[in-house]
N, C-alpha and C positions, 0 to 999 in steps of 0.2 A: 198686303205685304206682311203686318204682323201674325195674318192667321197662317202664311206658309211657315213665316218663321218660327210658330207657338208647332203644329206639324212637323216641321223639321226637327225640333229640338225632342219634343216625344218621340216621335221613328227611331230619335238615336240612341233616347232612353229605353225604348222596349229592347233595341239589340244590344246594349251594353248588359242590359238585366237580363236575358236570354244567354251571352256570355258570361256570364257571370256565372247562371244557377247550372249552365253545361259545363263549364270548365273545374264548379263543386262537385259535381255528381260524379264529374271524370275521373277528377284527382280521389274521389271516394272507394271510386270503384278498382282501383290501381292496388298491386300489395305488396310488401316491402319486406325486406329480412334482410337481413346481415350474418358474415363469417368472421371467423378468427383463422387468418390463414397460417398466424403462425402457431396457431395452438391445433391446424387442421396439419400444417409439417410435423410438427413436433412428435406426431403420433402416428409418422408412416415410418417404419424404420427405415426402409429403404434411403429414405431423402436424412433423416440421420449417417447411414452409410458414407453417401455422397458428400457430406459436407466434413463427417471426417479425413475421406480422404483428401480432399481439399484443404484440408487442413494440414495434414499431413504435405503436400505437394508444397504448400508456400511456407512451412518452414523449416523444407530440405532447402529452395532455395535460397530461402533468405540467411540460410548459413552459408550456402556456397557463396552470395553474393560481397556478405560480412568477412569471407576467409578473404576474398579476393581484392574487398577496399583495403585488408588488412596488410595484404601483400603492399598496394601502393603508397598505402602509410610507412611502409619497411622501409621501400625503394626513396622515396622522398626523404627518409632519417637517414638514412646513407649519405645519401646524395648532397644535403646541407652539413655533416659532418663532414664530405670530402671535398666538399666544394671551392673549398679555397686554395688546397692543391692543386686542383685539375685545371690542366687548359683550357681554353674557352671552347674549340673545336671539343673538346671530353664532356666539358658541360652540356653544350648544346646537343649532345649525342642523347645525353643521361637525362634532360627536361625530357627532350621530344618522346623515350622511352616510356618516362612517365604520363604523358599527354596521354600517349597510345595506350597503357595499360586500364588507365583512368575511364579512357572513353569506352576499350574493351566494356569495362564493367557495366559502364551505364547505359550502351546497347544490352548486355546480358538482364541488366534488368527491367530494361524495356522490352527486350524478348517475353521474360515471366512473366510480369506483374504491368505492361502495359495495355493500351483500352483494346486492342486485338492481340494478344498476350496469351501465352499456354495458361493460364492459370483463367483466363476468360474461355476460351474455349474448351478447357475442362470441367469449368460451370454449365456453359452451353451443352456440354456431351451428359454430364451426370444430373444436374440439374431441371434443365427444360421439361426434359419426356415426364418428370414427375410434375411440374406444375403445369405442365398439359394436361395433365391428368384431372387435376385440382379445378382446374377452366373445367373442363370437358363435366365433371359429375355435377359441379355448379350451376351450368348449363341447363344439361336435363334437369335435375330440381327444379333450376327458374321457368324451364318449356313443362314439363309436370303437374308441376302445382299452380303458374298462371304468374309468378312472380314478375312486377313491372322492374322492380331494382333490386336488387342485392348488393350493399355494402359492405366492405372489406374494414372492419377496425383497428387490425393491426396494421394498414395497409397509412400512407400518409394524411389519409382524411382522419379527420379528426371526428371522432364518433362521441360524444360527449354523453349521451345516455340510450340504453339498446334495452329493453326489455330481455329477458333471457326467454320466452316463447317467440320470440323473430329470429333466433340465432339457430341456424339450422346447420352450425358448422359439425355437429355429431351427423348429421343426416349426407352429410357432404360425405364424410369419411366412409360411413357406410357404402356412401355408392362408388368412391374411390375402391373401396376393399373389395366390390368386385372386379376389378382391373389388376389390382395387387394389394400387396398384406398392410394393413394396418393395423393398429391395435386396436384390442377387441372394445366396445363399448364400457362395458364394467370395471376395464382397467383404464379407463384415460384419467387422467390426471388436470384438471384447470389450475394452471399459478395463479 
């Protein structure tokens, strides 16, 4: 009974130690880099383009939206400076008017700036095809070179120290600027 048990307990030691020196050599043999996605944006005009005019688009609306609270700010100062004149039937005409122009607004700005909202799917329109882009040259890199991970440091993980020979976000770019323009190597700029 003790000698199965002394057996047993070796068996389990050879296979822990056998996972152990496989699961070293594994993790050895694996290779790692990381990008700066937004220092690989920052250097494709195109996606500068794109995000001005998105900039552009949400603060046409957010004036139209601003003119149009302003409006029912109007109508409500009216409405309480004439209020003590008016009939109840006049009032109750002039709240509900208010109601309705109020909620106008706050559909219009759920139209723009809501989570399926023009201003979402003008990111999706101008946006995407470039960071498919950004995916896609990443990709080959990591199927190219053998890469097991590439980590994004701009990205919400938190990248605490990167050696600057793992960052292969100029090499990114590069294979990006065959699809379209980016800025040339000698000219990028790191903040």
């Amino acid at each position: 009974m003790k000698k199965q048990n002394l057996t047993t307990i070796i068996a389990a030691t050879a296979v822990l130690l056998l996972i152990s020196f496989s699961s070293t050599s594994f993790s050895q043999s694996q290779k790692y880099a990381f990008v700066d996605t937004e220092y690989i944006l920052d250097n494709i005009p195109e996606f500068q383009d794109a995000q001005d005019e998105l900039d552009d688009l949400s603060v046409k609306w957010q004036k139209e939206i601003e003119t149009k609270y302003a409006e029912v700010e109007e109508m409500y100062k009216k409405y309480k400076a004439e209020s003590v004149l008016l009939p109840d039937d006049i009032k109750k005409k002039r709240e509900d008017e208010i109601v309705a122009k109020e909620k106008g607004v706050k559909e219009l700005q759920r139209k723009y700036f809501g989570p399926e909202g023009e201003l979402f799917k003008a990111r999706q329109e101008l946006v995407q095809p470039i960071q498919e882009k950004v995916f896609n040259a990443i990709e080959t890199i990591a199927n190219t070179r053998n890469y097991s991970f590439i980590f994004d440091k701009a990205g919400g993980m938190t990248l605490l120290y990167g050696d600057s020979k793992f960052d292969i976000s100029d090499d990114v770019l590069d294979e990006v600027g065959t699809v379209m323009q980016t800025v040339k190597r000698e000219q990028r700029n790191r903040n």
